[in-house]
N, C-alpha and C positions, 0 to 999 in steps of 0.2 A: 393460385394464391401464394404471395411468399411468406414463408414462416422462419422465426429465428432459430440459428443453429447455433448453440451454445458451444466453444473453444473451450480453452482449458482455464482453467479458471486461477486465481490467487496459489490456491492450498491444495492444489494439485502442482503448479508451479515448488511450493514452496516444501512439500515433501518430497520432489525430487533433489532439489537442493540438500534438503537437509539430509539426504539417507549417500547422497554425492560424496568421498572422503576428499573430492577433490576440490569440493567449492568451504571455501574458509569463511564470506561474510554473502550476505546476498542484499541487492540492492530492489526493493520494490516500489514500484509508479504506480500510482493510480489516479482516477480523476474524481471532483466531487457527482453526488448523486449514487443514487442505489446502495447498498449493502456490501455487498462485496469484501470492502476494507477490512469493516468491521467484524464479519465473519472470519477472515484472514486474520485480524489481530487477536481472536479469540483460539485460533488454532496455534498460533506464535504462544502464545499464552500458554499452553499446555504441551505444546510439540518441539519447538526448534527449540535446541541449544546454538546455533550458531547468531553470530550478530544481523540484526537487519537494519537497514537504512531508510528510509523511507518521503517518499515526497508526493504531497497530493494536488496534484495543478487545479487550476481552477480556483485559486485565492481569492481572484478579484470579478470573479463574476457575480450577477447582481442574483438573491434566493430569486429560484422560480427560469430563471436564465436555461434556455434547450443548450447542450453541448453538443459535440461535432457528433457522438455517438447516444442512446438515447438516454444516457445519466441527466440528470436533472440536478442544479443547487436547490436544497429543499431547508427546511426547517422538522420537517417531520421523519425523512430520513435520507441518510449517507452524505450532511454537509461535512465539511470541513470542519467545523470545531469538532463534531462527534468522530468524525474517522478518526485526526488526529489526536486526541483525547484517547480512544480507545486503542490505538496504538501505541502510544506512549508507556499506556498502563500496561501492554502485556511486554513492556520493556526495549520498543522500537526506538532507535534514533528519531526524532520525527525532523525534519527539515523543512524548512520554508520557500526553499527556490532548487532549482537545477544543480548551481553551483556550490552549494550548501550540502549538497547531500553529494555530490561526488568530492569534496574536501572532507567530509567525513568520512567517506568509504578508506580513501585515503590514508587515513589517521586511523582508524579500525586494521587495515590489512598490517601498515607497518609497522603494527602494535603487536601484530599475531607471532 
């Protein structure tokens, strides 16, 4: 029987970063469906002082829509308005496309 094997997640990602003196802004992907984000934005919220960027694929897929991995667009949890809503609040960049959020990284770094 195959079982999931869970990687490293958002905020294990993201306190290596932040504990890093060499990483200045950090840029995070994620996609709609599941939790993840939003636990991620709640750990930004209380942990990172560094800048983050942030872009959640999956804009235009239709709620309920299977993604390539087993995230889900949902209405009850981890769509898009609520990731990004919830990232914003704990002070994320929040971006809307690829290019968006690498022009911002951008403008954050040669700010620094």
């Amino acid at each position: 029987m195959r079982r999931p094997v869970p990687g490293t997640n958002f905020i294990d990602c993201l306190a290596a970063f932040q504990d890093d003196p060499d990483t200045l802004a950090v840029m995070m992907i994620g996609e709609i469906g599941g939790s993840e984000e939003e636990r991620a934005a709640e750990w930004i919220k209380a942990n990172m002082t560094k800048p983050v960027v942030s872009y959640i694929a999956g804009v235009t897929a239709p709620a309920g829509r299977k993604m390539a991995t087993p995230a889900r667009s949902s209405r009850v949890e981890g769509d898009r308005a609520g990731q990004d809503g919830g990232l914003a609040a704990a002070g994320v960049y929040v971006c809307q496309n690829p290019t968006e959020a690498g022009q911002k990284m951008g403008e954050i770094v040669r700010a620094l």
